[in-house]
C-alpha positions in Angstrom: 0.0 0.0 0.0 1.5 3.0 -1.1 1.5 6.4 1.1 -0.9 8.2 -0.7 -3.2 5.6 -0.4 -2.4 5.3 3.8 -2.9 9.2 4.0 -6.7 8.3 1.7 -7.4 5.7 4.3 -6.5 7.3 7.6 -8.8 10.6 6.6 -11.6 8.2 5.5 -11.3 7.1 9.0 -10.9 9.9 10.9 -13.9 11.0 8.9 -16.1 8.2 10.2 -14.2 8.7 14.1 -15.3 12.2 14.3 -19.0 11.4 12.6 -19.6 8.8 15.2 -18.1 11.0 18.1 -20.6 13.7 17.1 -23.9 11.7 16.5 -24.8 11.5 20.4 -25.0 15.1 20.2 -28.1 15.2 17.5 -29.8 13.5 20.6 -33.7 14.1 20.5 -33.2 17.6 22.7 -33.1 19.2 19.5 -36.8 20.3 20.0 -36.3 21.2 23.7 -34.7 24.2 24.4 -33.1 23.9 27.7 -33.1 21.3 30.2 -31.3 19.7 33.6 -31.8 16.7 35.6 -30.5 16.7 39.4 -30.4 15.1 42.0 -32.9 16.5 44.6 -30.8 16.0 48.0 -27.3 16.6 46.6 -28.0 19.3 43.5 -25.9 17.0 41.8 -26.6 17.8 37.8 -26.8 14.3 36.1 -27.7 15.6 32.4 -28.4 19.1 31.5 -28.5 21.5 27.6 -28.3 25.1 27.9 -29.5 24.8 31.5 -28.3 28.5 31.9 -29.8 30.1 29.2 -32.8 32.1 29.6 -36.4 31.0 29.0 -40.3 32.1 29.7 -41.2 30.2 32.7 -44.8 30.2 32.0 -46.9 28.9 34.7 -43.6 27.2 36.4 -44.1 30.6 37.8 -46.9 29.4 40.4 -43.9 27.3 42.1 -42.3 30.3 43.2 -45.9 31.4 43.9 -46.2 28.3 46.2 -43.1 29.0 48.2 -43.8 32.3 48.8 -46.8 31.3 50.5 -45.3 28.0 52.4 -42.8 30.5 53.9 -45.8 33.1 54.8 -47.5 30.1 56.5 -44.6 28.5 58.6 -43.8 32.3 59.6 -47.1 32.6 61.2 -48.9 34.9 59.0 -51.1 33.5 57.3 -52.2 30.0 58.0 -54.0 26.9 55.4 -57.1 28.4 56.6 -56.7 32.1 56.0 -59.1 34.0 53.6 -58.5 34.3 50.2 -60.9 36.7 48.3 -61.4 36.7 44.4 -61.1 40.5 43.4 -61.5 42.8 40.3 -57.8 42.5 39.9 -57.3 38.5 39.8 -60.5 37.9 38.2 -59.3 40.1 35.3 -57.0 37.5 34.3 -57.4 35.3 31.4 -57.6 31.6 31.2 -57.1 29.0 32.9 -59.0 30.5 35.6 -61.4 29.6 38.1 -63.6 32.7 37.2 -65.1 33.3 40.9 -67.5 35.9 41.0 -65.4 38.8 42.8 -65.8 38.8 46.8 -66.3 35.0 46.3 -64.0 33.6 49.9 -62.2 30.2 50.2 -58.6 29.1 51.9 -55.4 29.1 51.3 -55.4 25.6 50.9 -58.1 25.6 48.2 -55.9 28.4 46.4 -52.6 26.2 46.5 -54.2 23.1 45.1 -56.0 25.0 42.6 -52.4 26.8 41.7 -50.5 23.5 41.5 -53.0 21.4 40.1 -55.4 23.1 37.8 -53.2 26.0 37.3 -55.9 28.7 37.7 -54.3 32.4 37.0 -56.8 34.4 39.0 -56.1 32.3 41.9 -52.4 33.0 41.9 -53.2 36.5 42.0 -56.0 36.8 44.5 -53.1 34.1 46.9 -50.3 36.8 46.4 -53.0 39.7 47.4 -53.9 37.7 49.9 -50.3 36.1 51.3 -49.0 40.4 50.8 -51.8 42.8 50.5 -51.3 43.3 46.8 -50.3 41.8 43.3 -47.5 44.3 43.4 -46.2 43.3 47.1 -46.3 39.9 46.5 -44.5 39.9 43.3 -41.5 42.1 45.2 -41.6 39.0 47.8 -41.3 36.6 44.9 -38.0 38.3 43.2 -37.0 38.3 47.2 -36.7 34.7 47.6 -35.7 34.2 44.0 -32.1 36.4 45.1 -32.2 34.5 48.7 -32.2 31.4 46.5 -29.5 32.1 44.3 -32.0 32.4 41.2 -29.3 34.8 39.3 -30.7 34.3 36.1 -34.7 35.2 36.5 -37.1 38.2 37.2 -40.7 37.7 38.0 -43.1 40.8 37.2 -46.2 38.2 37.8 -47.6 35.2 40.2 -49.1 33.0 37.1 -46.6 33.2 33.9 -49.0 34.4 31.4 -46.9 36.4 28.7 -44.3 39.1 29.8 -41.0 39.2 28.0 -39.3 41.0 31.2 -40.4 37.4 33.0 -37.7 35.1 32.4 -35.8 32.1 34.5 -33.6 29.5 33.4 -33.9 25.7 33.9 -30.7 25.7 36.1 -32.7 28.3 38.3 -35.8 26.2 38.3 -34.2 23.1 39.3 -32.7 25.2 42.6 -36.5 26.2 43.1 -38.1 23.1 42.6 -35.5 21.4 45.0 -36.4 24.4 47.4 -39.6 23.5 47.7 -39.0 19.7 48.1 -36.3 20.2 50.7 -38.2 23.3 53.0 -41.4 22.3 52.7 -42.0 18.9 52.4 -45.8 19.4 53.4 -45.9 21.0 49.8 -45.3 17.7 48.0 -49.2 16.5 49.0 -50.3 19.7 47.0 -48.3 18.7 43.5 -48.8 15.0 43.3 -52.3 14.8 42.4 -53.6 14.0 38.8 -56.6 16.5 38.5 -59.1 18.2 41.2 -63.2 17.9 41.3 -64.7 20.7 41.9 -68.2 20.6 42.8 -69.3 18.4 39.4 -66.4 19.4 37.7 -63.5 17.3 37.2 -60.3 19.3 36.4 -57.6 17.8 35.0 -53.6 18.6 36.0 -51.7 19.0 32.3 -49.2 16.6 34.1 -51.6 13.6 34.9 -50.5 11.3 31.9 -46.8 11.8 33.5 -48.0 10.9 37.3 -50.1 8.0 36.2 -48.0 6.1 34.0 -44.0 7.0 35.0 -43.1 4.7 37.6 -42.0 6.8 40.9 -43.9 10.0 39.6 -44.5 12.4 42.3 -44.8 15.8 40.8 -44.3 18.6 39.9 -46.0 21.0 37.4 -46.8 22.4 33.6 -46.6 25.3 31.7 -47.1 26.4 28.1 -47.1 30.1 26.7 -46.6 30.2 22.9 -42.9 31.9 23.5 -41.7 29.6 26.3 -43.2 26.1 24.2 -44.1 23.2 26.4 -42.3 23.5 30.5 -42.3 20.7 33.1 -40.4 20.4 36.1 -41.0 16.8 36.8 -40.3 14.8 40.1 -39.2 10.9 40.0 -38.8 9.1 43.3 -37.3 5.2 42.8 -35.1 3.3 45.8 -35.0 6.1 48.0 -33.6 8.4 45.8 -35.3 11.5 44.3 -34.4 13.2 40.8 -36.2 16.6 39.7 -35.9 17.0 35.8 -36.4 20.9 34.3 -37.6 20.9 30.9 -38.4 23.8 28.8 -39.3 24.4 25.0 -41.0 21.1 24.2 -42.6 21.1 21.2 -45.8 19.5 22.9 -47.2 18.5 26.1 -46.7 14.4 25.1 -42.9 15.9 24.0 -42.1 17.1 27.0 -43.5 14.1 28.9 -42.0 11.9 27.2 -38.3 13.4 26.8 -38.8 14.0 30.7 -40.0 9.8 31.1 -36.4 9.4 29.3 -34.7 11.4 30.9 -35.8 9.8 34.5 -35.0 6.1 32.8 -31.3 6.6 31.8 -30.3 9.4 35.1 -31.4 6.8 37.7 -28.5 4.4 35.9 -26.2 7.5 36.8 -24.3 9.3 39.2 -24.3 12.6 39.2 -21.2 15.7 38.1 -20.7 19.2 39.2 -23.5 20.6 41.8 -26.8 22.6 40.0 -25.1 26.1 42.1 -22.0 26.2 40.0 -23.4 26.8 36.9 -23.5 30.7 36.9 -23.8 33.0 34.5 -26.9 33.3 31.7 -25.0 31.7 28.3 -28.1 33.5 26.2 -31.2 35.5 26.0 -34.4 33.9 25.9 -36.3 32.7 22.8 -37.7 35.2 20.1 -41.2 36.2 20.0 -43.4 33.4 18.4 -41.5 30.2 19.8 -44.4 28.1 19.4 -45.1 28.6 15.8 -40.9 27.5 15.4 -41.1 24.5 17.3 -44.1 22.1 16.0 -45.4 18.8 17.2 -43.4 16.3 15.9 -46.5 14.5 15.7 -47.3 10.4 15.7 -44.5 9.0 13.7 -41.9 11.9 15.2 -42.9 10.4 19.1 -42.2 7.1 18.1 -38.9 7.4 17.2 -37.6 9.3 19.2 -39.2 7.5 22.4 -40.9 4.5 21.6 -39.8 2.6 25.1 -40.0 -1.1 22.7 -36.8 0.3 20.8 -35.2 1.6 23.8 -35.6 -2.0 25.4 -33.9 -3.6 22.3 -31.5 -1.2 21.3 -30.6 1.0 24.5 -32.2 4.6 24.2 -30.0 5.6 21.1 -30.1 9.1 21.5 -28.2 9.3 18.5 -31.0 8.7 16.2 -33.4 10.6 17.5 -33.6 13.4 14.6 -31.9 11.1 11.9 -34.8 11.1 9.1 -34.0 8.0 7.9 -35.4 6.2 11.0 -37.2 3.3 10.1 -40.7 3.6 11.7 -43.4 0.9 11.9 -46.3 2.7 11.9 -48.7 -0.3 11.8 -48.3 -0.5 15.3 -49.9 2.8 16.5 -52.4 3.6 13.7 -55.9 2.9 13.5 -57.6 1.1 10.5 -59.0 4.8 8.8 -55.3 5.8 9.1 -55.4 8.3 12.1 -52.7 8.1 14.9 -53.7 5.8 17.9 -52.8 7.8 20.5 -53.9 5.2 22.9 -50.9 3.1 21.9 -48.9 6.1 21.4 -48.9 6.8 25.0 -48.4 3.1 25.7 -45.4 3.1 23.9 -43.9 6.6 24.9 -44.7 6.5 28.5 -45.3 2.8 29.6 -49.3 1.7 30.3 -51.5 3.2 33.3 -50.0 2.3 36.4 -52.5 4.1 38.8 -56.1 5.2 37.9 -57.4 8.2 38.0 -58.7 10.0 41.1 -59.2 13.6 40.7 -58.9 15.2 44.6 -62.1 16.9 45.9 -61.8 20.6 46.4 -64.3 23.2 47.9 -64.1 26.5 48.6 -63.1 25.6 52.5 -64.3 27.5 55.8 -61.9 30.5 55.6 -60.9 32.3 58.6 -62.4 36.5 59.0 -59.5 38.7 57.4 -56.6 37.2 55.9 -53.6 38.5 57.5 -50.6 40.1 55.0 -47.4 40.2 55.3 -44.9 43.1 53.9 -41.1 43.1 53.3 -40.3 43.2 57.0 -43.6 43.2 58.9 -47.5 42.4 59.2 -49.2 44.6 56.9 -52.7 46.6 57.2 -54.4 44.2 54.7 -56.1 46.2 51.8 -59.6 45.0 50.7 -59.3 42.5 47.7 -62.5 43.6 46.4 -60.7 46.8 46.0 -57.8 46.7 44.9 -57.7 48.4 41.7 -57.4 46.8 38.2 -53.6 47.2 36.8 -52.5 48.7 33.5 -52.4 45.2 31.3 -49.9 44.8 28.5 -51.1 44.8 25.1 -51.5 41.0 24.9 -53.3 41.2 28.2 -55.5 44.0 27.0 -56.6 42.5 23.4 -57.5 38.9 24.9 -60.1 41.3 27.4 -61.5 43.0 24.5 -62.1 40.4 22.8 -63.5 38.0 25.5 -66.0 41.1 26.1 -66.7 41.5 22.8 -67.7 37.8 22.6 -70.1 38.3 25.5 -71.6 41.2 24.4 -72.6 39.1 21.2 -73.4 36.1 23.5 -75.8 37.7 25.3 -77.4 40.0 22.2 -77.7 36.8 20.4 -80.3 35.0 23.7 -81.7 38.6 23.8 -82.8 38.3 20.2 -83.7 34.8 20.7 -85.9 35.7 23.5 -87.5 38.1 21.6 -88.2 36.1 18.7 -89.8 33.5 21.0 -92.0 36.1 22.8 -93.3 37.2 19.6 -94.5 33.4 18.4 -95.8 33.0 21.6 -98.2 35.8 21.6 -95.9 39.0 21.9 -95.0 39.5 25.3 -91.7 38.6 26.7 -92.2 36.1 29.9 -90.3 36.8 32.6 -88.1 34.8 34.0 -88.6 32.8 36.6 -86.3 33.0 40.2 -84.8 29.8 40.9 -84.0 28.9 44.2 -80.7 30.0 45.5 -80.5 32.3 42.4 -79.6 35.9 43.2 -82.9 37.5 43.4 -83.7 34.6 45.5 -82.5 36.3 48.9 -84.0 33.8 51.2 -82.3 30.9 50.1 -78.5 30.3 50.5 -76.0 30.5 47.5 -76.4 28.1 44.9 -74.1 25.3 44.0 -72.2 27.3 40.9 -73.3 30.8 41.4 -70.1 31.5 42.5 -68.4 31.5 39.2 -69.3 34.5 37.3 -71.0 33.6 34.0 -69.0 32.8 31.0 -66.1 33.4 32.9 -65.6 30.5 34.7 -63.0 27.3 34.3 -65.0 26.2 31.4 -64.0 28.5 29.3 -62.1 28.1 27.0 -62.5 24.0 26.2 -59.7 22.7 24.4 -59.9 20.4 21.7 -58.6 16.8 23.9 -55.3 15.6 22.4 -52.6 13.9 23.9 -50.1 15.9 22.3 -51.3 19.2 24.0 -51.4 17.9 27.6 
């Protein structure tokens, strides 16, 4: 073999060396934006991408809501029974909500499971008016603990995590909060682990439910999803004693998420864990651009599969490597019905492992809340200002659109029953009839409040229904 032939050969295989040393990296993180894995006791980081760059938290904001108001409780100002009250300013917020007519009462428990579970935005803020005397208090206490925590890389200018760019956290940051809340207040973890709520009739279920009924160990922890932030988790596994808290952010669905987070649970309880989650400093990048969500599809039926169907991973290890390779070989007779359409049934099967628990929603009521709920300031126990009163905020565009249009869509509602009430009248004879008081109804004063009157009409958590899928849970 001549020289110039050697020199051919040893670049053809230096070539193929540094090919195969790069394919782990096109693992299937390529539609999650950040992420980390740690262990809860030790902060130990086990797997982590871009964990220091900064991302939209979206309603992983209501974690920092919660410990806000753990610390308010074990201080002695506020207790699990202390009022909260739904004002003007909380019930301004848009969906998810609750929608309680304002001046409606109920505890501090009832807010924190609504917060954790159903993820209700007017019942973060009437909890932070509630916890501080104002939206505007409790935020400050928020950004408090974030510095006390050694959160270097977020700012919180809400309690929920609906859109605002000048919101921002990073996944590193999020896995110190989330072990936070594990480690000081352990009484929280009964307020996370639950798969839905039922409310009255209503059954509300937790965007995290698929996760906690089919990952073995599951206990927690909660969703979010704005369209710039993509699909959030912070998830909580517990398996032989030892506990592993897994931040995702920028999934390109809610089954994504999931089931990169089911994953990444699998191979990190095979692992030890590096460097400690407090000596990554520093924010590597700013967070995404406006629009995120419109970037980063679903990478729909055959897309899950390949990436995490758990029968390849059992055959083949979990192959990372060919994750986003095109060329997968996919056999989608498996997990498609006869007319053709995914089965997401299987889907789920195969990407998360089957049912292990059913599904038991936890019953919530409004509670028997104390008199006044006692705030707390920066230093002291505050004079606590109505909630009914506190006035309605200056909303951000997005904010302000989304209330003009939901009125918008009311005013038309309720001309359209007016016109169909009138059109009645006039077959029946001309007159409109009156209606009718029902008991407990509010010109009913005699009777006690109806079951459902509290939630002011149209307004309330069943509005607006989405369209079920799997892949937006």
């Amino acid at each position: 073999m001549t020289g110039s032939q050697i020199g051919r050969l040893t670049s053809v295989l230096v070539t193929m060396l540094a090919l195969v040393l790069l394919l782990p990296v096109a693992r299937a993180q390529a539609d999650i934006g950040a992420y980390v894995l740690v262990d809860a006791k030790s902060g130990a980081v086990i797997e982590e991408n871009n964990a220091t760059r900064q991302w939209y938290p979206a309603s992983l904001t209501k974690m920092m809501t919660a410990y806000v108001t753990f610390k308010a409780i074990r201080a002695g100002h506020i207790t699990l029974n202390s009022a909260v009250v739904q004002s003007k300013n909380s019930l301004s917020e848009p969906p998810s909500k609750m929608g309680f007519k304002v001046g409606t009462r109920f505890t501090v428990d009832t807010a924190l499971k609504i917060i954790l579970i159903k993820s209700a935005n007017d019942v973060a803020v009437a909890l932070g008016e509630a916890v501080a005397g104002s939206e505007a208090g409790f935020i400050a206490m928020m950004n408090a603990e974030a510095a006390r925590l050694g959160m270097s890389g977020s700012r919180f200018t809400n309690p929920h995590g609906l859109p605002d760019n000048r919101q921002v956290t990073t996944a590193r940051d999020m896995a110190i909060l989330a072990m936070a809340l594990r480690r000081d207040f352990p009484e929280a973890r009964e307020f996370y682990k639950h798969p839905g709520i039922r409310f009255g009739k209503k059954a509300l279920r937790s965007a995290n439910r698929e996760f906690l009924l089919r990952v073995p160990g599951a206990n927690g922890m909660k969703t979010g999803y704005i369209c710039n932030s993509g699909y959030n988790v912070s998830a909580s596994v517990t398996r032989g004693g030892r506990t592993l808290i897994a931040i995702i952010l920028g999934a390109g669905s809610g089954l994504e998420r999931t089931a990169f987070a089911r994953q990444l649970f699998d191979e990190g309880f095979r692992k030890r864990g590096g460097r400690n989650i407090k000596s990554l400093t520093g924010v590597s990048a700013g967070p995404p651009a406006d629009g995120y969500c419109r970037r980063n599809r679903s990478p729909g039926a055959k897309g899950y599969m390949a990436r995490f169907d758990m029968e390849n991973e059992k055959q083949g290890g979990f192959l990372f490597f060919k994750a986003n390779r095109e060329d997968v070989k996919v056999d989608e007779a498996g997990f498609t019905l006869a007319n053709g359409k995914p089965d997401w049934a299987k889907i789920l099967d195969r990407t998360l492992g089957p049912r292990r628990l059913a599904y038991r929603p936890l019953q919530v009521g409004l509670g028997k809340p104390d008199a006044a709920p006692a705030t707390v300031g920066s230093a002291a126990v505050a004079v606590a200002i109505p909630a009914e009163d506190i006035p309605l905020p200056a909303a951000n565009p997005v904010r302000r659109a989304q209330i003009q249009i939901r009125q918008k869509l009311q005013t038309t509602a309720a001309a359209n029953v007016a016109g169909a009430a009138v059109a009645g009248a006039s077959v029946a004879g001309g007159i409109p009839q009156a209606e009718v008081a029902r008991p407990g109804a509010a010109t009913d004063t005699a009777q006690a409040v109806a079951p459902g009157s509290i939630f002011r009409k149209g307004l309330d958590f069943t509005v607006p229904v989405p369209a079920p899928s799997p892949r937006r849970q």
